[in-house]
DRENKE-864771 format. One record per atom (N, C-alpha, C): atom name; chain; x, y, z; residue in three letters; residue number from 1. Coordinates in pm, 1 decimal. Atoms other than C-alpha are relative to their C-alpha. Layout:
BEGIN
+--------+--------+----------+----------+----------+-------+------+
| lodren | kolvex |        u |        v |        w | marpa | mise |
+--------+--------+----------+----------+----------+-------+------+
|     CA |      A |        X |        Y |        Z |   ALA |  NUM |
...
+--------+--------+----------+----------+----------+-------+------+
***
This chain:
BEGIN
+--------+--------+----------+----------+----------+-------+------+
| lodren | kolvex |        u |        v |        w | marpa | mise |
+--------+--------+----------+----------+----------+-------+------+
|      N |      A |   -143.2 |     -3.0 |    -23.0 |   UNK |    1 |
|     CA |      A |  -4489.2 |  -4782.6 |  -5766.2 |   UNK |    1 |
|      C |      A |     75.6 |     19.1 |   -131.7 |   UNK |    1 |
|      N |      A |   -113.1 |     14.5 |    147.6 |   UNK |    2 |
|     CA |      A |  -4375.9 |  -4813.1 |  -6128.6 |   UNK |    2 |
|      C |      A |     16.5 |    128.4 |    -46.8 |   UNK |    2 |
|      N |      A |      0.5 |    -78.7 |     14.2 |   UNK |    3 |
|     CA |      A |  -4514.2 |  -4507.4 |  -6193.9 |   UNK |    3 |
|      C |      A |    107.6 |    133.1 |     64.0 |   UNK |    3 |
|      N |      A |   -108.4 |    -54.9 |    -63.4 |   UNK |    4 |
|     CA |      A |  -4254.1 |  -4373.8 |  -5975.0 |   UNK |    4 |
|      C |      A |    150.1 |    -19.3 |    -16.8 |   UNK |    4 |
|      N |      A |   -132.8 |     79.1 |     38.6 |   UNK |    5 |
|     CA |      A |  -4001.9 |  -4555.7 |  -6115.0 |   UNK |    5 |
|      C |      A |     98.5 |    119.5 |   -123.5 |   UNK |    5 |
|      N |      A |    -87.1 |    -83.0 |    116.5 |   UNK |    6 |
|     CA |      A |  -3732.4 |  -4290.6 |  -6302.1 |   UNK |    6 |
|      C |      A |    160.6 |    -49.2 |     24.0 |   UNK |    6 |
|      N |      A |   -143.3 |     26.0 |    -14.7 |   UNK |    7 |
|     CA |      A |  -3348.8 |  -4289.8 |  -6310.9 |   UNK |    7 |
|      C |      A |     84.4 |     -4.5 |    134.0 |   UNK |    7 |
|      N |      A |    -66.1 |    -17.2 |   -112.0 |   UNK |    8 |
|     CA |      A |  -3334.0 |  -4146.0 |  -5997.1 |   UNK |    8 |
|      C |      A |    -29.7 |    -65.1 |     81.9 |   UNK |    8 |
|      N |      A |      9.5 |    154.8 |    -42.3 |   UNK |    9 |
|     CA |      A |  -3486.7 |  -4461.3 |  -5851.2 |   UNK |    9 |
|      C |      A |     74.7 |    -74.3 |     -0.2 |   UNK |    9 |
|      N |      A |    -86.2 |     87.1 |     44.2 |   UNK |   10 |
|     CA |      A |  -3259.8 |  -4667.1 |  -6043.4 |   UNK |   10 |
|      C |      A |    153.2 |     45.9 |     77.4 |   UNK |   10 |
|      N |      A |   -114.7 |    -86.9 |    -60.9 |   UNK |   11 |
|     CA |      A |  -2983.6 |  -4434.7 |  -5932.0 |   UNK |   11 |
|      C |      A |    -21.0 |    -60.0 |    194.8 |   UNK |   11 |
|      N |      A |    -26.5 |    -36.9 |   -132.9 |   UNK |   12 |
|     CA |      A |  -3103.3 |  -4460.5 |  -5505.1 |   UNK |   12 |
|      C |      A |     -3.2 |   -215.8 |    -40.6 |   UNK |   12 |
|      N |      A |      1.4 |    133.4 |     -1.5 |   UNK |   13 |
|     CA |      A |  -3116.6 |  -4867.5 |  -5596.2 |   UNK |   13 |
|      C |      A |    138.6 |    -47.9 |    -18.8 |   UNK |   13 |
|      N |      A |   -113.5 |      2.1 |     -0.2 |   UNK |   14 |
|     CA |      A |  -2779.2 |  -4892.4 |  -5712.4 |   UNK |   14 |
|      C |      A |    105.1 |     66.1 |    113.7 |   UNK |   14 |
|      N |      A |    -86.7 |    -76.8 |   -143.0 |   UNK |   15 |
|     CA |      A |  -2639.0 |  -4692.3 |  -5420.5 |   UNK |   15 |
|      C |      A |    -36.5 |    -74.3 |    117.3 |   UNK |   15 |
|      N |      A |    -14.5 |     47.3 |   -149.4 |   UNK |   16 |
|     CA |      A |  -2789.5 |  -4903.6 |  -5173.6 |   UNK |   16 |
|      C |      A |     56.3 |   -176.4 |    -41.9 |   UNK |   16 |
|      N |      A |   -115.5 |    139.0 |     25.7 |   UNK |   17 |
|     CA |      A |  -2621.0 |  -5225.1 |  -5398.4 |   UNK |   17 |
|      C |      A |    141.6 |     26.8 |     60.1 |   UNK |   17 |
|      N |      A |   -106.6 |    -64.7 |    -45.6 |   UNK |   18 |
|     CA |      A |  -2338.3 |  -5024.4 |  -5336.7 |   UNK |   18 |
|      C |      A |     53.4 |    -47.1 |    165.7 |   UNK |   18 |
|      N |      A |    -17.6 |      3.8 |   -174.8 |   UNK |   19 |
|     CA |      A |  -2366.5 |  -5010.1 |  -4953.3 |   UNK |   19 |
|      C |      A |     12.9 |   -168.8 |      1.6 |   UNK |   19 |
|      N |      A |     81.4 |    123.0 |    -41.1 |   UNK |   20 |
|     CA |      A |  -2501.0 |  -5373.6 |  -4947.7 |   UNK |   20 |
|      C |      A |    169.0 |    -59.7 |    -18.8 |   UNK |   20 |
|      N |      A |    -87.0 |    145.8 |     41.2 |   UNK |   21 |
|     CA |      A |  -2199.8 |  -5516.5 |  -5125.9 |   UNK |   21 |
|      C |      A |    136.9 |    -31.5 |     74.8 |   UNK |   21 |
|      N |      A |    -81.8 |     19.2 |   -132.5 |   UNK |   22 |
|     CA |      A |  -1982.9 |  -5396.5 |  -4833.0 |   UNK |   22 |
|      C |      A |    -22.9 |   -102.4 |     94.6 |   UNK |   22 |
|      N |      A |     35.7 |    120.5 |    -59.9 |   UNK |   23 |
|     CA |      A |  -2096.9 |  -5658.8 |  -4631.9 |   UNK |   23 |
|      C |      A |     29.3 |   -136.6 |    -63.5 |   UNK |   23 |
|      N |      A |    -93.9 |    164.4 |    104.8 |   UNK |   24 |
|     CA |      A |  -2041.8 |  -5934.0 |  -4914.9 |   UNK |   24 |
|      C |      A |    165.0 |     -3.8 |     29.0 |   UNK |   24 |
|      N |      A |   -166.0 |    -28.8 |     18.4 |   UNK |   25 |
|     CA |      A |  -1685.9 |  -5800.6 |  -4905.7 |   UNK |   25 |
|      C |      A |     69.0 |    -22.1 |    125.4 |   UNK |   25 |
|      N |      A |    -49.9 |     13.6 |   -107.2 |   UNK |   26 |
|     CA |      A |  -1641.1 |  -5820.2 |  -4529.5 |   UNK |   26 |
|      C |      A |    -19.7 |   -178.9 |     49.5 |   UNK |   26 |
|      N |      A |     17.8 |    192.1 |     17.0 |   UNK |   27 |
|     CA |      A |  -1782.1 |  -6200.4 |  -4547.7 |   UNK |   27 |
|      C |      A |     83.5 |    -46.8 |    -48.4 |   UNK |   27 |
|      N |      A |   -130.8 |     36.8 |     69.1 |   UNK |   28 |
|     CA |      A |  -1576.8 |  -6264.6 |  -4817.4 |   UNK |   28 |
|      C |      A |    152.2 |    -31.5 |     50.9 |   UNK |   28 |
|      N |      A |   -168.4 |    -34.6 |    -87.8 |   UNK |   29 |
|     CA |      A |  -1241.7 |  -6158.5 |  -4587.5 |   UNK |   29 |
|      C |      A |    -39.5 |    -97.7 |    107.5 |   UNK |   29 |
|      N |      A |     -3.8 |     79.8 |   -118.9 |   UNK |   30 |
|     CA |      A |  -1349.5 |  -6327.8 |  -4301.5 |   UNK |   30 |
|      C |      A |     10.2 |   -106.0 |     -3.0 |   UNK |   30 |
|      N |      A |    -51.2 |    165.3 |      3.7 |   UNK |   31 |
|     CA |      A |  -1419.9 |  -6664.9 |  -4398.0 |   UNK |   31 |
|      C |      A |    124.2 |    -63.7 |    -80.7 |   UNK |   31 |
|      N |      A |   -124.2 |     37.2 |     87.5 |   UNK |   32 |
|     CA |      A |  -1116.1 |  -6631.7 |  -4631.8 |   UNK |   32 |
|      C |      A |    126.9 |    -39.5 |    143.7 |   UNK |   32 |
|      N |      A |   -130.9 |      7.4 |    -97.8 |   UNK |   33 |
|     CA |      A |   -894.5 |  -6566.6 |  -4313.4 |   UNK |   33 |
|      C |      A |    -65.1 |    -70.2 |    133.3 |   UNK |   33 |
|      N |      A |    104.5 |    150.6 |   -120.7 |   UNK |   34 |
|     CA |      A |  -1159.2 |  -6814.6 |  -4085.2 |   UNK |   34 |
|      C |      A |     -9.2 |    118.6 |    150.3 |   UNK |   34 |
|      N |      A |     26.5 |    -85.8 |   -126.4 |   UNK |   35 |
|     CA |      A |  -1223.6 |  -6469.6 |  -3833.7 |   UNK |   35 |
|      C |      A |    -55.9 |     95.5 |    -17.4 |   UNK |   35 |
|      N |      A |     63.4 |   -111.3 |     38.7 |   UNK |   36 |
|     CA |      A |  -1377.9 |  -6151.2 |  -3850.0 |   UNK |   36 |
|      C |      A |    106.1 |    112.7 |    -19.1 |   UNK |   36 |
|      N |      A |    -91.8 |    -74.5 |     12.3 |   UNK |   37 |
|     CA |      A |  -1195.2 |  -5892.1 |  -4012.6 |   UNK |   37 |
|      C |      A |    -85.1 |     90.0 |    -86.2 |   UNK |   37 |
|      N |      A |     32.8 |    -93.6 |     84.1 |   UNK |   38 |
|     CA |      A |  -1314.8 |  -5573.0 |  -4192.5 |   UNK |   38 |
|      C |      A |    120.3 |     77.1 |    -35.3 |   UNK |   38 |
|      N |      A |   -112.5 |    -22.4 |     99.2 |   UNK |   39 |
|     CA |      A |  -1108.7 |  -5507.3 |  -4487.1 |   UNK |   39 |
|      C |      A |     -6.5 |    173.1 |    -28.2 |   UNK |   39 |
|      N |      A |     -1.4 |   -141.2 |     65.7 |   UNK |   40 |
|     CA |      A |  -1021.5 |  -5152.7 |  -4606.1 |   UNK |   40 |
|      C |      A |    -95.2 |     21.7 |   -106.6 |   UNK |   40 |
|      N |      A |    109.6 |    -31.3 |     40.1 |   UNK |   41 |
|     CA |      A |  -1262.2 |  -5197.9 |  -4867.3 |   UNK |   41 |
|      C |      A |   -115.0 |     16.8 |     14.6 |   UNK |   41 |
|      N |      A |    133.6 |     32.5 |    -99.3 |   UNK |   42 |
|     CA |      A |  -1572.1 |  -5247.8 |  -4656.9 |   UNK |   42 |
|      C |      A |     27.7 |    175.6 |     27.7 |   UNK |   42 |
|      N |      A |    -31.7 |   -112.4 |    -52.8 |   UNK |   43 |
|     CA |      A |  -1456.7 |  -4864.8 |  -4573.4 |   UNK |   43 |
|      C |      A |     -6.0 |    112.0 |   -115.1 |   UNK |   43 |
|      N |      A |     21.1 |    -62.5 |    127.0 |   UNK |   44 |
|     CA |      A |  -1422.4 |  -4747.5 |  -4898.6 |   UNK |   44 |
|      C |      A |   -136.9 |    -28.4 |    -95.6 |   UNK |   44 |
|      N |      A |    180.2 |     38.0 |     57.6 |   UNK |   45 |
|     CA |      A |  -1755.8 |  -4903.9 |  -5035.5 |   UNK |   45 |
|      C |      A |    -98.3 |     67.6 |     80.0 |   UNK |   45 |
|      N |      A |     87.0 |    -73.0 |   -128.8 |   UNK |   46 |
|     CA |      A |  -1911.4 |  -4760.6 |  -4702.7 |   UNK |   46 |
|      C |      A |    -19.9 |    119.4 |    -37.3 |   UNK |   46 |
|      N |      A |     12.4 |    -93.1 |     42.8 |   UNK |   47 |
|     CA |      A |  -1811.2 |  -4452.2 |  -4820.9 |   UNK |   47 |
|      C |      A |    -59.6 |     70.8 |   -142.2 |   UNK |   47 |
|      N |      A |     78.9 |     -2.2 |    157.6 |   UNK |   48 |
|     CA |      A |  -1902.2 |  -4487.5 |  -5210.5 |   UNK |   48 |
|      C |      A |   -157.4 |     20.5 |     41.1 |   UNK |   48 |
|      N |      A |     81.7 |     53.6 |    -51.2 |   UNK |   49 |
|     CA |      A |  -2196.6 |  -4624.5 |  -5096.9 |   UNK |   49 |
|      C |      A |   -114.7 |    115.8 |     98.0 |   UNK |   49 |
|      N |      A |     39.5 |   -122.6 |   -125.6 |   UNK |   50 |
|     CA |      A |  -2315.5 |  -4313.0 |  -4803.9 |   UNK |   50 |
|      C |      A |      1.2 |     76.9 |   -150.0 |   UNK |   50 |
|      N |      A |     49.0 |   -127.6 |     92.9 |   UNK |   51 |
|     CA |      A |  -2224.4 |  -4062.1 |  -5078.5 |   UNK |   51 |
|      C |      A |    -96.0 |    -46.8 |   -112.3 |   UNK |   51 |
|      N |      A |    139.6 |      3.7 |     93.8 |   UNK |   52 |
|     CA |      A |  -2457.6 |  -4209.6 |  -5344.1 |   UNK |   52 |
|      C |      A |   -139.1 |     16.6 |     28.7 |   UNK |   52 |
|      N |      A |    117.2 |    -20.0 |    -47.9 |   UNK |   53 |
|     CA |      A |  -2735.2 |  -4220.5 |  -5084.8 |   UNK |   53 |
|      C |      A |    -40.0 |    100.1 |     39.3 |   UNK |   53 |
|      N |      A |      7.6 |   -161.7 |    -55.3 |   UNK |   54 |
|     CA |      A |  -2649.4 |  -3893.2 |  -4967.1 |   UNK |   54 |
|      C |      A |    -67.1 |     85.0 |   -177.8 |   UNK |   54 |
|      N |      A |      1.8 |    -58.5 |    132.7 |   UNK |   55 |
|     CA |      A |  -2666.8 |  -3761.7 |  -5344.2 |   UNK |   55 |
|      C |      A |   -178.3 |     -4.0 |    -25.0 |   UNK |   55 |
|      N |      A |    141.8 |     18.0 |     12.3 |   UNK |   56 |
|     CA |      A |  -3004.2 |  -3958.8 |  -5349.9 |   UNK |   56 |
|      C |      A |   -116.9 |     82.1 |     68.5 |   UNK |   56 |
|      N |      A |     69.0 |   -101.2 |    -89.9 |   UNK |   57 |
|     CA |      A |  -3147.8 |  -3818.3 |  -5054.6 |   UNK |   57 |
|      C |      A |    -55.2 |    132.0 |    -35.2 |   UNK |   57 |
|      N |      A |     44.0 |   -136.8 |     17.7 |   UNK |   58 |
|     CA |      A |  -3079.9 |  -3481.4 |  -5126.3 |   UNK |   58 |
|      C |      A |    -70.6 |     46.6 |   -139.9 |   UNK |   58 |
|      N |      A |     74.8 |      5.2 |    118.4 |   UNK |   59 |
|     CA |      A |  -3219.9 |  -3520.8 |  -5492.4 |   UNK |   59 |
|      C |      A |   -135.3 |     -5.3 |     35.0 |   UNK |   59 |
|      N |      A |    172.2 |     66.7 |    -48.8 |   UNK |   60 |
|     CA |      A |  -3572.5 |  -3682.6 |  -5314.8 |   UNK |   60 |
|      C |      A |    -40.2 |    132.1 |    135.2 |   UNK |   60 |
|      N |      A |     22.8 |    -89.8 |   -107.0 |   UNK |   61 |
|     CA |      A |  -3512.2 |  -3384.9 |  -5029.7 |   UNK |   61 |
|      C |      A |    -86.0 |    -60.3 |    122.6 |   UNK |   61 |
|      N |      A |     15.4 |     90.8 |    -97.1 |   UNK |   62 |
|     CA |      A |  -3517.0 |  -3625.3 |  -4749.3 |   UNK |   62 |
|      C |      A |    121.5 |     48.0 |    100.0 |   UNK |   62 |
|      N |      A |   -121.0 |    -36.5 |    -97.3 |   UNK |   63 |
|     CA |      A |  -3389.2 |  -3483.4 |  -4464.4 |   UNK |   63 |
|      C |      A |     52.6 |   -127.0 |    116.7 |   UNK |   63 |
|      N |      A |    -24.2 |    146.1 |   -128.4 |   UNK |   64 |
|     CA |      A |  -3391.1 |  -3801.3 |  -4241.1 |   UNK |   64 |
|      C |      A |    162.8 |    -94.5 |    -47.0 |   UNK |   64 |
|      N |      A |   -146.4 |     34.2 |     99.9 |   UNK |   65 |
|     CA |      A |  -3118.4 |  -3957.0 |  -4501.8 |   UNK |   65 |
|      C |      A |     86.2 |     70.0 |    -17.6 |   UNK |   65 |
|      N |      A |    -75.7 |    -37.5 |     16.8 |   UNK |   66 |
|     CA |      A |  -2953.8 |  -3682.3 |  -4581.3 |   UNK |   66 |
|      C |      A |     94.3 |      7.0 |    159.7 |   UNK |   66 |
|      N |      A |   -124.7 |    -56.6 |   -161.4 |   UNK |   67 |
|     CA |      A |  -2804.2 |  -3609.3 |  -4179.7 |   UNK |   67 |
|      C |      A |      5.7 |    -99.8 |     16.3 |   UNK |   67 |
|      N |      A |    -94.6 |    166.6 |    -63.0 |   UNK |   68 |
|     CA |      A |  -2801.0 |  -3982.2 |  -4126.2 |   UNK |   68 |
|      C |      A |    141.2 |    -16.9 |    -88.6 |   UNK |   68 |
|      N |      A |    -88.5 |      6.5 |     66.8 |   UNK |   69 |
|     CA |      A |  -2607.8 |  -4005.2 |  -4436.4 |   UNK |   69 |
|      C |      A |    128.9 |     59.2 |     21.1 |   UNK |   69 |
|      N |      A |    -73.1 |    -56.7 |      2.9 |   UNK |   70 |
|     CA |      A |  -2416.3 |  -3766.1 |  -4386.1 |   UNK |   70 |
|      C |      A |     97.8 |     27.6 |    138.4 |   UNK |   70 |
|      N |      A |    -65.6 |     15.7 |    -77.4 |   UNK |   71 |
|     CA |      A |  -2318.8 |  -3805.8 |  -4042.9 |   UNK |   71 |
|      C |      A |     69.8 |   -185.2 |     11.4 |   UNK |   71 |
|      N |      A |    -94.3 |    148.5 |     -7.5 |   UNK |   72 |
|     CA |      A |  -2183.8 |  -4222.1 |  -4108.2 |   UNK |   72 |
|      C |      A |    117.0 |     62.9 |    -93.8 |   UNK |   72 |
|      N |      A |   -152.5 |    -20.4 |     72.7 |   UNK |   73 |
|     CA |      A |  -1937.6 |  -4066.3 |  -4359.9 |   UNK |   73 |
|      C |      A |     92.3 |     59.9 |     65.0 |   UNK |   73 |
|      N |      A |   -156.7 |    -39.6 |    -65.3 |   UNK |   74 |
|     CA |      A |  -1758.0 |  -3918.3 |  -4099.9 |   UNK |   74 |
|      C |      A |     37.7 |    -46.9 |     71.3 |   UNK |   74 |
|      N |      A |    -60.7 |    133.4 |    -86.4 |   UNK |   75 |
|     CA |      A |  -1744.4 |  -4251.2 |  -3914.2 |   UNK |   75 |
|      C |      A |     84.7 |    -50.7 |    -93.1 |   UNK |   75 |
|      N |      A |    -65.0 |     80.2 |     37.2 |   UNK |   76 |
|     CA |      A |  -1642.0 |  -4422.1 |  -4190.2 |   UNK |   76 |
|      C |      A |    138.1 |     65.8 |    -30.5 |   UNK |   76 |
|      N |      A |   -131.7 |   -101.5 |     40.6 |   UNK |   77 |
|     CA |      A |  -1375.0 |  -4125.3 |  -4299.2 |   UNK |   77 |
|      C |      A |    113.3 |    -32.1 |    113.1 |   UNK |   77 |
|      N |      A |    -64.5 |     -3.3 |   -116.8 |   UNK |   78 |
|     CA |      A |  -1268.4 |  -4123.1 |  -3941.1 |   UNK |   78 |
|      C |      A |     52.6 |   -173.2 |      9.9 |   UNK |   78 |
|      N |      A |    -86.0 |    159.0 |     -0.5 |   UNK |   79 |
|     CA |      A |  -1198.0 |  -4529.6 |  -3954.0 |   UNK |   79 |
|      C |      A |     47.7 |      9.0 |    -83.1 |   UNK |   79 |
|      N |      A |   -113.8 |     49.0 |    113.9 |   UNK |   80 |
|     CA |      A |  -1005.3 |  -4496.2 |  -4259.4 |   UNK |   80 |
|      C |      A |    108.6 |     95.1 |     18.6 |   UNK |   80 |
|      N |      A |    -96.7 |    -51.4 |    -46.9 |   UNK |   81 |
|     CA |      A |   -822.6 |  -4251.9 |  -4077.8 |   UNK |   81 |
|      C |      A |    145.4 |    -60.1 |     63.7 |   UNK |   81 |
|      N |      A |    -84.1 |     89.6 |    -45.4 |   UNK |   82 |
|     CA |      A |   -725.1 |  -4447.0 |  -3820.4 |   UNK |   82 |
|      C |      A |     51.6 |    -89.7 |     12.8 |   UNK |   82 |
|      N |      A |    -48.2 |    137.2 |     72.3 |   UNK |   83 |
|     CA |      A |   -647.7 |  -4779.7 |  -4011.0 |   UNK |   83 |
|      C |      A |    121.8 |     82.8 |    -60.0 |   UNK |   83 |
|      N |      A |    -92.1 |    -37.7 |     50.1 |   UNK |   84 |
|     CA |      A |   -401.6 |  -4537.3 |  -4183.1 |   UNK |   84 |
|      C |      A |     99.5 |     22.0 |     52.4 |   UNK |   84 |
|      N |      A |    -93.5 |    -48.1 |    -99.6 |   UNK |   85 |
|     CA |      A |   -252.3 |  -4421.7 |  -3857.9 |   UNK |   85 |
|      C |      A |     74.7 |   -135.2 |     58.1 |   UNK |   85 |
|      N |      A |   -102.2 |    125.6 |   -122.7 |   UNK |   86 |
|     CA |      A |   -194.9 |  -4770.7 |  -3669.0 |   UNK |   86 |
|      C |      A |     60.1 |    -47.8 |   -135.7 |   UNK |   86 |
|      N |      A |    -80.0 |     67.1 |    106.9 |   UNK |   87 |
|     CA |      A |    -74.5 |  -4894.6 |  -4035.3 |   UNK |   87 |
|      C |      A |    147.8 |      8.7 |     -8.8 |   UNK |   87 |
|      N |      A |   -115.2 |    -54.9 |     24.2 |   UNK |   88 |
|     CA |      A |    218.2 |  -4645.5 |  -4042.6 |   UNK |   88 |
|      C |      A |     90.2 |    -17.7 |    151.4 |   UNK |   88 |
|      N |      A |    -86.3 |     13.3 |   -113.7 |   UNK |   89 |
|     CA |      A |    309.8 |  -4738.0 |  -3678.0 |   UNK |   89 |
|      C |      A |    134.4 |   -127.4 |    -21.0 |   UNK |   89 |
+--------+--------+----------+----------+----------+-------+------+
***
């Protein structure tokens, strides 16, 4: 395994801290406000987070990651859509 170990390892490890720490962040909000709530950042980390793995993916030429990847970013795009829309109501 070590032997496998380069930047771009280090690189798909940090991208899935990335993803991960969306979840800290949605904990964080919830027990702050004692309910479940997913914060706008949980949306924006989602997205950080997808494109670094996407980046990874397609670096390692993993097609299984890349179309998963690449099809949650247009969930998460699409919810930060419409958090934008009911906002402005």
């Amino acid at each position: 395994m070590l032997n496998n170990f380069d930047y771009w390892t280090f690189f798909g490890f940090f991208a899935q801290f990335v993803f991960l720490m969306r979840f800290a962040v949605q904990w964080f909000h919830s027990e702050r406000q004692k309910k479940s709530v997913i914060p706008m950042s949980f949306w924006y980390l989602s997205i950080a987070g997808a494109i670094m793995i996407l980046i990874y993916a397609i670096k390692r030429g993993d097609p299984v990651f890349i179309v998963g990847q690449f099809f949650a970013l247009v969930i998460y795009v699409r919810n930060i859509i419409l958090r934008k829309k009911s906002e402005d109501l």
